[in-house]
Every structure is written in C-alpha cells, then in structure tokens.
GUMIDO-283825 format. One record per residue (C-alpha): residue in one letter; chain; x, y, z; residue number from 0. Coordinates in nm, 4 decimals. Each point is the difference from the previous one (the first is absolute). Example, Ala and Ser with C-alpha at 12.3 -4.5 7.8 and 13.67 -1.06 7.14 Angstrom:
<atoms>
nuse->A | milo->A | xx->1.2300 | yy->-0.4500 | zz->0.7800 | bafi->0;
nuse->S | milo->A | xx->0.1370 | yy->0.3440 | zz->-0.0660 | bafi->1;
</atoms>
This chain:
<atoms>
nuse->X | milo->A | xx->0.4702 | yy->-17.4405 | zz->-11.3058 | bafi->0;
nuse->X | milo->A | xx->-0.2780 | yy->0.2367 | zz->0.0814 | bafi->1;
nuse->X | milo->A | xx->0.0585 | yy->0.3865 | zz->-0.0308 | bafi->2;
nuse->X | milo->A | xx->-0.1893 | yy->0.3357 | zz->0.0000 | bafi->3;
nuse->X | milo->A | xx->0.1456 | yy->0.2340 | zz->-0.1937 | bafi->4;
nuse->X | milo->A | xx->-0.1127 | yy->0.3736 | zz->0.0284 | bafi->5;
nuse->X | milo->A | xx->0.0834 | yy->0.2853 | zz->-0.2357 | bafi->6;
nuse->X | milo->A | xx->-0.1618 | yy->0.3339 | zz->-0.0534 | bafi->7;
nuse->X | milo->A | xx->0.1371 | yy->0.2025 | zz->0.2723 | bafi->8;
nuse->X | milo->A | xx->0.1449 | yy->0.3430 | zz->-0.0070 | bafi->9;
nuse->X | milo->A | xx->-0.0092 | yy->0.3867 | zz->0.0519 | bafi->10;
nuse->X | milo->A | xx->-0.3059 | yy->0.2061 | zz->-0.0703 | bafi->11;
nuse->X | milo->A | xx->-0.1267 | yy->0.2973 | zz->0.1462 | bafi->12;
nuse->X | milo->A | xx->-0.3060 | yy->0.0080 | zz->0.1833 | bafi->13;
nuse->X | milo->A | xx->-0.3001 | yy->-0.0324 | zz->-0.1963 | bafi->14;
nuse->X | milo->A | xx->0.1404 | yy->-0.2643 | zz->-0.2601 | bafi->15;
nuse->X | milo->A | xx->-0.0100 | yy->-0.3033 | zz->-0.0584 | bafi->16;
nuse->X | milo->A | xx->0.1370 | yy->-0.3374 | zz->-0.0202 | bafi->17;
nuse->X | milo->A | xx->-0.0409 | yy->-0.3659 | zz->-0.0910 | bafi->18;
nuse->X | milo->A | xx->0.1280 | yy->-0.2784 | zz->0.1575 | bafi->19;
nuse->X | milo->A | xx->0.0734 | yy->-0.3294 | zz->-0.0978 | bafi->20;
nuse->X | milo->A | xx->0.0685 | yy->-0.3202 | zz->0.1760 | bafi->21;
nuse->X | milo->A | xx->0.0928 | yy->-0.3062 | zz->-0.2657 | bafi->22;
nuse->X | milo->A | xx->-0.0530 | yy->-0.3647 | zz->0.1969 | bafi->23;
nuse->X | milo->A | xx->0.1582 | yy->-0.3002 | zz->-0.0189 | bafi->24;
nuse->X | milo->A | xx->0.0531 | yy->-0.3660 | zz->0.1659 | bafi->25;
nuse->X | milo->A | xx->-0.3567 | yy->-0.0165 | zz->0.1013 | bafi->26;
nuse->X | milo->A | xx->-0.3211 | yy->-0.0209 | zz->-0.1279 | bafi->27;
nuse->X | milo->A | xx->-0.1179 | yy->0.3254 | zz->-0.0170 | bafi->28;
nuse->X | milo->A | xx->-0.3290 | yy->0.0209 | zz->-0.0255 | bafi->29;
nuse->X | milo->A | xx->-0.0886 | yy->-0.1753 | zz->0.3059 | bafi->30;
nuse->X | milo->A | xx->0.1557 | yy->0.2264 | zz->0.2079 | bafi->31;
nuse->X | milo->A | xx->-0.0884 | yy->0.3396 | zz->0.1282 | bafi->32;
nuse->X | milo->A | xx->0.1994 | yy->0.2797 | zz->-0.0797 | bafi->33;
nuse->X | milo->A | xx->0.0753 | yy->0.3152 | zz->0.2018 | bafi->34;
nuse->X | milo->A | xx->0.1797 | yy->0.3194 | zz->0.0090 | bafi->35;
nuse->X | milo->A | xx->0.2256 | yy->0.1227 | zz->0.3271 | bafi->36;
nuse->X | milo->A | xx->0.1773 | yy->0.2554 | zz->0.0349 | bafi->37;
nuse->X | milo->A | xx->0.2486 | yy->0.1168 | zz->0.2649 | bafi->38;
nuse->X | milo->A | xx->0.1308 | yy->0.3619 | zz->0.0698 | bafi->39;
nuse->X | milo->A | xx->0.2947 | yy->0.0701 | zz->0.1618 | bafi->40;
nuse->X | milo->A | xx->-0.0403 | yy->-0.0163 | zz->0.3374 | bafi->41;
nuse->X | milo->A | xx->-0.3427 | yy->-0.1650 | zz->-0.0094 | bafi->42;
nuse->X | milo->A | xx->-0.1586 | yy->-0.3025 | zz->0.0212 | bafi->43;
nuse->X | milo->A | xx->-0.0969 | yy->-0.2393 | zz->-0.3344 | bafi->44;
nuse->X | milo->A | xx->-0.3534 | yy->0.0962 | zz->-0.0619 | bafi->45;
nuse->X | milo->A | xx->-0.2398 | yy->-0.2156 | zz->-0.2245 | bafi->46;
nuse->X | milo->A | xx->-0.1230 | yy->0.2644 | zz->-0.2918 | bafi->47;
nuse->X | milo->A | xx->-0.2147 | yy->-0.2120 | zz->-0.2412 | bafi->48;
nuse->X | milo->A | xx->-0.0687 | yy->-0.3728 | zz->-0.0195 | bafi->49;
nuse->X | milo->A | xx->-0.1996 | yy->-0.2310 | zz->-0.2722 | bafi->50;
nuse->X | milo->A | xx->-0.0788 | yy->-0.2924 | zz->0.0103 | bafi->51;
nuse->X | milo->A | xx->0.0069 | yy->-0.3200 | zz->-0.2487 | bafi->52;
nuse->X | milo->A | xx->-0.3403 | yy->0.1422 | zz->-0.1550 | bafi->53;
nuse->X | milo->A | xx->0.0019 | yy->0.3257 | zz->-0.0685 | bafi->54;
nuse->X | milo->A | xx->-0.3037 | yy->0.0925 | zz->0.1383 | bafi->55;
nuse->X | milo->A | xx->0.1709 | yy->0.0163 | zz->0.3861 | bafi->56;
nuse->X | milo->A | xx->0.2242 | yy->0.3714 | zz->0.0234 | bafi->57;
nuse->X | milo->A | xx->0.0752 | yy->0.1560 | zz->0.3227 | bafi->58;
nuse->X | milo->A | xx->0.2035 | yy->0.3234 | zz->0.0176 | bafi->59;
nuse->X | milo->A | xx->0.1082 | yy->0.1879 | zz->0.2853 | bafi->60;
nuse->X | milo->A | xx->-0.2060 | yy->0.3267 | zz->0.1064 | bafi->61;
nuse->X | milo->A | xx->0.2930 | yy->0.2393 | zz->-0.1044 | bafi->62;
nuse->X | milo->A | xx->0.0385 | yy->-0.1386 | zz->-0.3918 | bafi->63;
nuse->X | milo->A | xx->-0.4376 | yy->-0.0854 | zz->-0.0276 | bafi->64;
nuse->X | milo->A | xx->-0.0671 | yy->0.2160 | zz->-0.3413 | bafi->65;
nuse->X | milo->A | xx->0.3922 | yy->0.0655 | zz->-0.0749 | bafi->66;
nuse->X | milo->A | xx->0.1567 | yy->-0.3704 | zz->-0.0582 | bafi->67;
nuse->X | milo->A | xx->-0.1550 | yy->-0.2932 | zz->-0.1572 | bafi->68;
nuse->X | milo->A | xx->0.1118 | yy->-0.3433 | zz->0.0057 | bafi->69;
nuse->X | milo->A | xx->-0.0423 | yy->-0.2333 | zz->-0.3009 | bafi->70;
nuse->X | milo->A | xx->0.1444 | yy->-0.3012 | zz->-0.1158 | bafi->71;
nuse->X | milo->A | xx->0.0469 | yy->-0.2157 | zz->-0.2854 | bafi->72;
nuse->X | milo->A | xx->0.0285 | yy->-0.3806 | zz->0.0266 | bafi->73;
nuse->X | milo->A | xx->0.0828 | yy->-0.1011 | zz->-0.3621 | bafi->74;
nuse->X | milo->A | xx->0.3737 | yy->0.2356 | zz->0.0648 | bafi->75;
nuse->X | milo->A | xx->-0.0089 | yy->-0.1012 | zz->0.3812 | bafi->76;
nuse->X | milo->A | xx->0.0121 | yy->0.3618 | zz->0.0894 | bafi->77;
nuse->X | milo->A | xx->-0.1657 | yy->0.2507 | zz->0.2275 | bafi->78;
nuse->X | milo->A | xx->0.0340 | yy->0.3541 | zz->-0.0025 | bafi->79;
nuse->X | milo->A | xx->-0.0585 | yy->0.3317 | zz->0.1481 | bafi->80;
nuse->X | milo->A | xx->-0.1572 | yy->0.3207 | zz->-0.1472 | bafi->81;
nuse->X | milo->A | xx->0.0976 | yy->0.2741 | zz->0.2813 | bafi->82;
nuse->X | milo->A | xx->-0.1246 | yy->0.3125 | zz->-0.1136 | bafi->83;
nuse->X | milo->A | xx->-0.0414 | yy->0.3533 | zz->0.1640 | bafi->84;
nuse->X | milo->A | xx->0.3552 | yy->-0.1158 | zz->0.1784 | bafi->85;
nuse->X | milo->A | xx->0.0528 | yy->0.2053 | zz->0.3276 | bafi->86;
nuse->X | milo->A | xx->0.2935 | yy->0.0360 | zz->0.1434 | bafi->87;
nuse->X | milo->A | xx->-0.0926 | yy->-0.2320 | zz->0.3414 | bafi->88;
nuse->X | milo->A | xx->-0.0236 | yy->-0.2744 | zz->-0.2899 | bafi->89;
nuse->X | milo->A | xx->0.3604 | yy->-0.0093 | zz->-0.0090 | bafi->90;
nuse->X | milo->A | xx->0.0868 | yy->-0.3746 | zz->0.1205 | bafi->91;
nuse->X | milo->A | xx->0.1726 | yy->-0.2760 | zz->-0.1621 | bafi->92;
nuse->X | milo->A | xx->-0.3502 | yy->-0.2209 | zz->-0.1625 | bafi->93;
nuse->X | milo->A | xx->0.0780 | yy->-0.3673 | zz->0.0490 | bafi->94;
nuse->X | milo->A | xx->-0.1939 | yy->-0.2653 | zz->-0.1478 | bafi->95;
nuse->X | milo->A | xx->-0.1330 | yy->-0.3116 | zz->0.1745 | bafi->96;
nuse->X | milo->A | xx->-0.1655 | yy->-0.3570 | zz->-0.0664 | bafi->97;
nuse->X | milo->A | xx->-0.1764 | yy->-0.1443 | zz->0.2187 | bafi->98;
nuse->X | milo->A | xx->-0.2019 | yy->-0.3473 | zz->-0.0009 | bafi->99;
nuse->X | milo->A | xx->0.0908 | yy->-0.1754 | zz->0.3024 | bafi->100;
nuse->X | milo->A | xx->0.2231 | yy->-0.1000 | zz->0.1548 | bafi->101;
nuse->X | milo->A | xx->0.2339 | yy->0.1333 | zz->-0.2862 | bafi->102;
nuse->X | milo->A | xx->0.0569 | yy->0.3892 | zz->-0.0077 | bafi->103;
nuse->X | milo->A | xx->0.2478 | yy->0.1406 | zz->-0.2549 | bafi->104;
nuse->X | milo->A | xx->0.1806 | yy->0.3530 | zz->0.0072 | bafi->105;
nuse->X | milo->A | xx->0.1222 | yy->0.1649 | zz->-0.3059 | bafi->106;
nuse->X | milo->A | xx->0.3349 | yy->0.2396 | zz->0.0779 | bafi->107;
nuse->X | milo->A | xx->-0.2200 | yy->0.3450 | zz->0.0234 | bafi->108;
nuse->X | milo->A | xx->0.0172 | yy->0.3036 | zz->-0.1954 | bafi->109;
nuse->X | milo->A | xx->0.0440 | yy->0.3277 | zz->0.0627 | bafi->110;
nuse->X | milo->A | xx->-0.2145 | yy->0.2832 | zz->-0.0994 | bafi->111;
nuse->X | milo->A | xx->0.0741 | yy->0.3786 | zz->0.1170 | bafi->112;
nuse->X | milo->A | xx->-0.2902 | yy->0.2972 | zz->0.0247 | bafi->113;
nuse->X | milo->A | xx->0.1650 | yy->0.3100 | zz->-0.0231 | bafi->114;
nuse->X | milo->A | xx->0.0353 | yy->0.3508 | zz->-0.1396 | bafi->115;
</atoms>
C-alpha cells in the first residue's frame, strides 16, 4: 500500500524555522520525483520545490529561492523541507507528492502556521 507521510508542521513566528518530513512507502522511491505543495486557505495548490530521482535536478518556486531547500534521502525513502526565514504568507498546509508517471501519490498534508 503506498503512502506519504508528512510530519514537521507547526506554529512559529515569522522569521523561524522549520523542517519537514515526508516518510514513503509502497513504491520505489528513488525513481520518483519528489515535490513540495502547499495550499492556503482560500488559494490554489502551488508547487514550492521539486527534486528529482538524482539529486542534482531542484526547482523551487520564486517566493521560497534562498529560504527553503529541498533534500532527500533514498536509503530512509524520505524527502524533506528546510523552510527558513518563515513569513507569514508561508502559512499553507505543505503536501508532499510522487510523481513518475502515470502514478502520482499524495501524502495527507500538514499544517504549518507563521504568526506572531
């Protein structure tokens, strides 16, 4: 049974930061990209940093480039988020995605919360 599992979410105040974690299972993980989403209320799921099976290929969205970085590790079929410098507008619930087509797994989202 494949599932994403995230983790790491929470409440900081702006300038903070946080790690997330996504744990993988079901599927062989390292031939599949991985990406961060996130979706704040009201908005639209936006993409905010991919990689892809080798490490060298990372794309971020312009408003986290120099604030998040996306890594993963393949041996604990995980991926994760450094999101530093949080700012408020960063407040979303960050999903985690595979994708190697035509398969695309969700994990359940987590919430994290920029505020003072």
């Amino acid at each position: 049974q494949v599932q994403l599992v995230e983790s790491g979410g929470g409440l900081v105040q702006p300038g903070e930061s946080l790690r997330l974690s996504c744990v993988a299972s079901g599927f062989t993980f390292s031939r599949y990209i991985m990406r961060w989403y996130r979706q704040g209320l009201g908005k639209e799921r936006e993409l905010v940093a991919g990689m892809g099976n080798s490490a060298g290929s990372v794309n971020y969205a312009d408003s986290v480039k120099g604030r998040f970085t996306i890594s993963r590790d393949n041996a604990k079929n995980t991926v994760y988020l450094q999101m530093n410098s949080l700012k408020p507008e960063d407040t979303a619930v960050y999903y985690c995605n595979a994708y190697a087509w035509p398969n695309s797994y969700w994990g359940q989202g987590t919430q994290v919360t920029v505020s003072s």
